[in-house]
C-alpha positions in Angstrom: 0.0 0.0 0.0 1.5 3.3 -1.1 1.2 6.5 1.3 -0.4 9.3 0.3 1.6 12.5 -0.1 -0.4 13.9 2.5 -3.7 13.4 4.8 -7.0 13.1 2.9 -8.7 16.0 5.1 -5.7 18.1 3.9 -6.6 17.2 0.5 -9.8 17.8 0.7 -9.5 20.9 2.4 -6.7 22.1 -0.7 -9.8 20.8 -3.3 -12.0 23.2 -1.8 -9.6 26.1 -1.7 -9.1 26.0 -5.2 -13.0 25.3 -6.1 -13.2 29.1 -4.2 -10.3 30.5 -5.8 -11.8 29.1 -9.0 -15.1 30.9 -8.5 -13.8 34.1 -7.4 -11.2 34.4 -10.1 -14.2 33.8 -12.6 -16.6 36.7 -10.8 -13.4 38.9 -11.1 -12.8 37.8 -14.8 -16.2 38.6 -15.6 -16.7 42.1 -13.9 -13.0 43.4 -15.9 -13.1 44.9 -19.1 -10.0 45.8 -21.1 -10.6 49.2 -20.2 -10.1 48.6 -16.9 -6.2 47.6 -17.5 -4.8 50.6 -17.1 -1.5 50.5 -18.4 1.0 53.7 -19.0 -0.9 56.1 -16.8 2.2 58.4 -15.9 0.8 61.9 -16.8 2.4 63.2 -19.9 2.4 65.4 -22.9 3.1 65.0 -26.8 5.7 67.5 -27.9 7.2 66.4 -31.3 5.7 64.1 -33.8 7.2 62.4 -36.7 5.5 59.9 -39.5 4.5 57.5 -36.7 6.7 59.0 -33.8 5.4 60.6 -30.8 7.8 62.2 -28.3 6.6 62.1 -24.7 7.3 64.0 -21.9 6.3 63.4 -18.9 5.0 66.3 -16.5 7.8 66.7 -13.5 6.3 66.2 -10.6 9.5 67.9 -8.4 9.8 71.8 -8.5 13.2 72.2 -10.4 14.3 69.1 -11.9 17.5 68.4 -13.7 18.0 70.8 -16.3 19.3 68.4 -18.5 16.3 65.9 -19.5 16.8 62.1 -20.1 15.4 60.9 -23.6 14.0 56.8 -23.1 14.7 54.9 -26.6 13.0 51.7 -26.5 13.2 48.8 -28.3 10.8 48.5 -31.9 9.7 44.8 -30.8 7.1 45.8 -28.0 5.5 49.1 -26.8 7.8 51.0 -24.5 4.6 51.8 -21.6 6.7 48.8 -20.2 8.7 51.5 -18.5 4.9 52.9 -16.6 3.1 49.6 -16.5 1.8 50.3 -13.1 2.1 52.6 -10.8 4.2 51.2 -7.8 6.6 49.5 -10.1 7.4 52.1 -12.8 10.6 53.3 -13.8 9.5 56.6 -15.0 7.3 57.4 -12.0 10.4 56.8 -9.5 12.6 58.8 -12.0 10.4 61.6 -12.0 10.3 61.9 -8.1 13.8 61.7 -8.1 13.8 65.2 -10.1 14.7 63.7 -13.2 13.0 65.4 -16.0 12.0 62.2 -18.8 11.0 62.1 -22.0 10.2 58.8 -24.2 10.2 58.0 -27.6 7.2 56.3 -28.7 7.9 54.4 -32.3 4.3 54.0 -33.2 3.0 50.9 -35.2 4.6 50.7 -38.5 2.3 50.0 -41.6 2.9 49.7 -45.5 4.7 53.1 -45.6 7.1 52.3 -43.2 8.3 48.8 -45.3 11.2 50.9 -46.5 12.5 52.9 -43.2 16.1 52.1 -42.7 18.2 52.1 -39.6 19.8 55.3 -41.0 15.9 56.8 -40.9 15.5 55.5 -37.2 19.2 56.8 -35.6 20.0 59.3 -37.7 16.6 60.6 -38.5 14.0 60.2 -36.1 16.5 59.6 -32.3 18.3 62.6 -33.8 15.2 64.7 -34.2 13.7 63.9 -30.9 17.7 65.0 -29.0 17.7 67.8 -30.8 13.9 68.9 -30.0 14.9 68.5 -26.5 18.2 70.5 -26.5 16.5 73.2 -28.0 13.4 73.4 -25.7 15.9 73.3 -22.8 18.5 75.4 -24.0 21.1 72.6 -23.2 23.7 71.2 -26.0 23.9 68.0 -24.7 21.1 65.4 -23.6 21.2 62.4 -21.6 20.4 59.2 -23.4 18.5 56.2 -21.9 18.5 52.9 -24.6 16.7 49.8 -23.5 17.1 46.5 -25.0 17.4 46.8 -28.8 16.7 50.9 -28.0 20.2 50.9 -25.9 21.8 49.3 -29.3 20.6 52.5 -31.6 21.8 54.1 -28.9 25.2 53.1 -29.0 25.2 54.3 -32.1 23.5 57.0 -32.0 26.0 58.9 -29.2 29.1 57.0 -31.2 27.6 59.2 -34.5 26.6 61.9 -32.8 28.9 62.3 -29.5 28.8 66.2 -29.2 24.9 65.9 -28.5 24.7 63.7 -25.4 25.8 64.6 -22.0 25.7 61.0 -20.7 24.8 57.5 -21.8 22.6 55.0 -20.3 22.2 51.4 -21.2 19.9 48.7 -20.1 19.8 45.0 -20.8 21.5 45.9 -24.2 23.3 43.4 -26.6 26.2 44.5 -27.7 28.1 41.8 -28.3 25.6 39.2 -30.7 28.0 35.7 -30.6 27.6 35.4 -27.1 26.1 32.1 -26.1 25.5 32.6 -22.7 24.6 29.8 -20.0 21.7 27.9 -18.7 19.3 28.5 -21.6 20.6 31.9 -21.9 21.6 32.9 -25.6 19.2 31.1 -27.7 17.6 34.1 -29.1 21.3 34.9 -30.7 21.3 31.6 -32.2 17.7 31.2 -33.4 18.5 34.7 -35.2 21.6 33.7 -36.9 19.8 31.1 -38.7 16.7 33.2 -40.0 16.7 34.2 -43.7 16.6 37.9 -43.1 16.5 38.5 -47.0 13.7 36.0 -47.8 11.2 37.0 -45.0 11.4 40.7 -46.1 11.4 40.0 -49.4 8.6 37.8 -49.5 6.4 40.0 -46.5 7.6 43.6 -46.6 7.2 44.4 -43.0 8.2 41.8 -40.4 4.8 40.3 -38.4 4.6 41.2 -34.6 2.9 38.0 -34.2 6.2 36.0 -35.9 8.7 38.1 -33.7 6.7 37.5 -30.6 6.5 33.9 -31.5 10.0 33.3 -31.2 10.4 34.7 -28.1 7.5 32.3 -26.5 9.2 29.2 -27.8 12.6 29.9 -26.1 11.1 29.0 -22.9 8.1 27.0 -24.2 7.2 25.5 -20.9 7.6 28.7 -19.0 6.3 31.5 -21.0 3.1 28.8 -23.2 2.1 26.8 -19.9 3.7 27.6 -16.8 2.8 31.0 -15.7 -1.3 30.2 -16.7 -0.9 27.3 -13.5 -1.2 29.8 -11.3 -4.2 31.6 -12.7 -7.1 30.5 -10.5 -5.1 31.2 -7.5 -3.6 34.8 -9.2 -7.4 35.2 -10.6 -9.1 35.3 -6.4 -7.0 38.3 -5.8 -8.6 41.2 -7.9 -5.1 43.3 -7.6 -3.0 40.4 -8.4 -4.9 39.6 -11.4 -4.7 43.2 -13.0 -1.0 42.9 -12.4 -1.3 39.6 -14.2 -3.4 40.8 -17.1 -1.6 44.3 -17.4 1.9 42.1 -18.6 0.0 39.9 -20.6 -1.8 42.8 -22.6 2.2 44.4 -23.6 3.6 40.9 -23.9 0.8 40.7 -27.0 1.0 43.9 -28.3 3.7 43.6 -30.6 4.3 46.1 -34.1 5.3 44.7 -36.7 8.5 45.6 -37.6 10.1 47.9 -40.5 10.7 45.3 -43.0 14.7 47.3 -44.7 15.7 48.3 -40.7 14.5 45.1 -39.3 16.7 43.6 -42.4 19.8 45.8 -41.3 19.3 44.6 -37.8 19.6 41.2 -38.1 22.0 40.6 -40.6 24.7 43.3 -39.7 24.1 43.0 -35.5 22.9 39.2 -35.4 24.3 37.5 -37.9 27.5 39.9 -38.8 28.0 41.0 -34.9 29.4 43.8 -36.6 29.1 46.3 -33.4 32.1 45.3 -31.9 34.3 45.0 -35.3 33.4 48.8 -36.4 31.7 47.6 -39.0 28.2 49.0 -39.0 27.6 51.7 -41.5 24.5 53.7 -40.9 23.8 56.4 -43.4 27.3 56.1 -44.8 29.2 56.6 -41.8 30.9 53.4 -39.9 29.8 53.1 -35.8 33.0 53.1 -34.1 32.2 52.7 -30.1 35.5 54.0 -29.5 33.4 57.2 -30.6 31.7 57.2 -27.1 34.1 59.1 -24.9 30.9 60.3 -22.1 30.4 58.7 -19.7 28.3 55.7 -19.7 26.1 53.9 -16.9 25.7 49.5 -18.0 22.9 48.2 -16.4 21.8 44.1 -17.1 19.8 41.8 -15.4 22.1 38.7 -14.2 19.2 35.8 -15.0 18.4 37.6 -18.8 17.6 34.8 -20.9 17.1 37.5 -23.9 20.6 39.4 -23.8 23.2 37.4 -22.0 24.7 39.3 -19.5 28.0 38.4 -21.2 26.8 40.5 -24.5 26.3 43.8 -22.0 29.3 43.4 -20.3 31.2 43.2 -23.7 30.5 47.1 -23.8 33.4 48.0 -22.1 36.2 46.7 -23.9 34.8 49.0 -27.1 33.9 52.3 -25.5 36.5 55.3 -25.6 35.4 57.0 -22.4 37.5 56.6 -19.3 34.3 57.2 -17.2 32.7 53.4 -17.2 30.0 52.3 -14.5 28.7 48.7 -14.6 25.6 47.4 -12.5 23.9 44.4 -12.1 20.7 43.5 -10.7 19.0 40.0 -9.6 16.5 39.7 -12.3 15.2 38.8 -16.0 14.7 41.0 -18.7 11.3 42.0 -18.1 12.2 42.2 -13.9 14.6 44.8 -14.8 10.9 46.9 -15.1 8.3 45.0 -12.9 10.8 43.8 -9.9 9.8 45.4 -6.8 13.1 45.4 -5.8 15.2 46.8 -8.6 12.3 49.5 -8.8 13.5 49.9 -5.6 17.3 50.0 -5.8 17.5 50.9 -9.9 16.1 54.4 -10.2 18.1 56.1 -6.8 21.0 54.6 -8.3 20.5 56.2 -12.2 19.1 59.7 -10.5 22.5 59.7 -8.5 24.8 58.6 -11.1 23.0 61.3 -13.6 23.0 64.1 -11.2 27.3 63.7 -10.2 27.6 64.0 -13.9 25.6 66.9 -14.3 
């Protein structure tokens, strides 16, 4: 006769917990509306537009902030209200308190027009326009920069271009180095890249599908990211705020563009494929992106369990820059903690607003 795991009152008693759970999850299901998942709620204020473009930024909420504003570049794969997806755990909320006067870059959702928008039209055209927009409604001649993700790599070569613009340069769980092939599961997205036809998907589609991107990212933890994280639903579902929290992620996790078919083109085959970054050999609107370019200073912030960008690729920044002023921070998360973790919303903002302001 085999023991059971554990009493049958206990059992039954666990049944019966989840049978509530189950029921109150579906009464809270069935009151929400997708109105009701507020996400990106930081007050804030268009100031420059562009073909699909909008330039945010964000009311201060401190009496004199910094006088020189931080620009957010985002990656083009998902929408950037990642940075405000709720109020206790948003990065531009705890910025703004800190005095740090934000603005965001807000790509839009490319259509038909945009098949042809190169990497040159994104770094050189529309990054460049929002900096100098900024500098000009502050008075300033320098900016500080802020690239996340594939954001932080146009922004390494956006301030290796255009150096004389930006006072300081901040970047966050950005590949830099694309041949890295990282540990424990880390580093697949590098290799399933290198082996897509870059020319034969644009070619044959024009603009690259949201829905294919955000495909491949699911299946590089299928277990985790398909079927694990709904296990915990009914229990998630009982608690009205938990299940917001729950459903606010899931709405930006699906809300992918689709992506500029010639840039996305660019991207893979000269970053992914050619991991021509680090050699000097990207060329973006016929000048080559030398990192050694980059002589402010810069702030390196990763996520130590990033399963998207090894932390080996940010870390390779340093050995390329030309600046002598070189800060590099890790924190205990994933790629998407670096935004939603309690505790590096806790410990990640102080730390930017005080590097920022010494170098101000």
């Amino acid at each position: 006769m085999f023991p059971f795991p554990m009493q049958p009152a206990t059992m039954l008693e666990n049944l019966q917990e989840m049978q509530r759970n189950a029921a109150v999850g579906i009464e809270n299901l069935s009151k929400l509306r997708e109105a009701d998942i507020h996400i990106g709620t930081a007050a804030k204020q268009a100031v420059y537009r562009e073909d699909k473009l909008v330039l945010y930024r964000y009311e201060p909420v401190v009496k004199n902030p910094l006088p020189i504003p931080l620009l957010i570049s985002y990656a083009l794969v998902n929408r950037p209200y990642m940075v405000d997806l709720q109020e206790d755990r948003s990065l531009v909320r705890n910025l703004l308190k800190l005095g740090i006067d934000v603005y965001l870059i807000d790509w839009g959702y490319p259509g038909p027009t945009e098949r042809w928008l190169t990497l040159n039209d994104y770094i050189n055209g529309y990054i460049d326009s929002c900096v100098d927009v900024m500098r000009a409604k502050h008075g300033v001649d320098k900016i500080n920069l802020l690239g996340i993700c594939q954001g932080g790599t146009f922004s390494l070569c956006y301030a290796a271009l255009h150096p004389e613009k930006l006072q300081n340069l901040i970047t966050m769980v950005t590949p830099v180095d694309f041949h890295v092939e990282g540990t424990a599961g880390c580093g697949l997205l590098n290799s399933w890249v290198r082996g897509l036809d870059a020319d034969l998907l644009v070619d044959t589609l024009g603009n690259i599908p949201g829905a294919f991107m955000n495909f491949g990212y699911l299946m590089l933890r299928p277990f985790a990211l398909n079927v694990g994280k709904y296990t915990t639903l009914p229990a998630i579902a009982a608690d009205e705020a938990k299940l917001l929290n729950f459903l606010r992620m899931e709405k930006w996790i699906f809300d992918s563009p689709d992506q500029a078919g010639e840039a996305w083109r660019q991207f893979i085959k000269d970053f992914y494929q050619g991991n021509k970054l680090i050699t000097g050999e990207v060329e973006i609107g016929g000048s080559r992106v030398d990192l050694r370019q980059i002589t402010m200073p810069v702030l390196n912030l990763y996520a130590e369990q990033d399963h998207l960008v090894p932390p080996a690729s940010s870390l390779a920044l340093q050995a390329y820059v030309g600046t002598a002023d070189y800060t590099v921070q890790a924190f205990p998360a994933g790629h998407i903690g670096m935004y939603v973790s309690g505790k590096v919303q806790k410990d990640l903002p102080p730390l930017l607003a005080t590097w920022l302001k010494a170098r101000t």
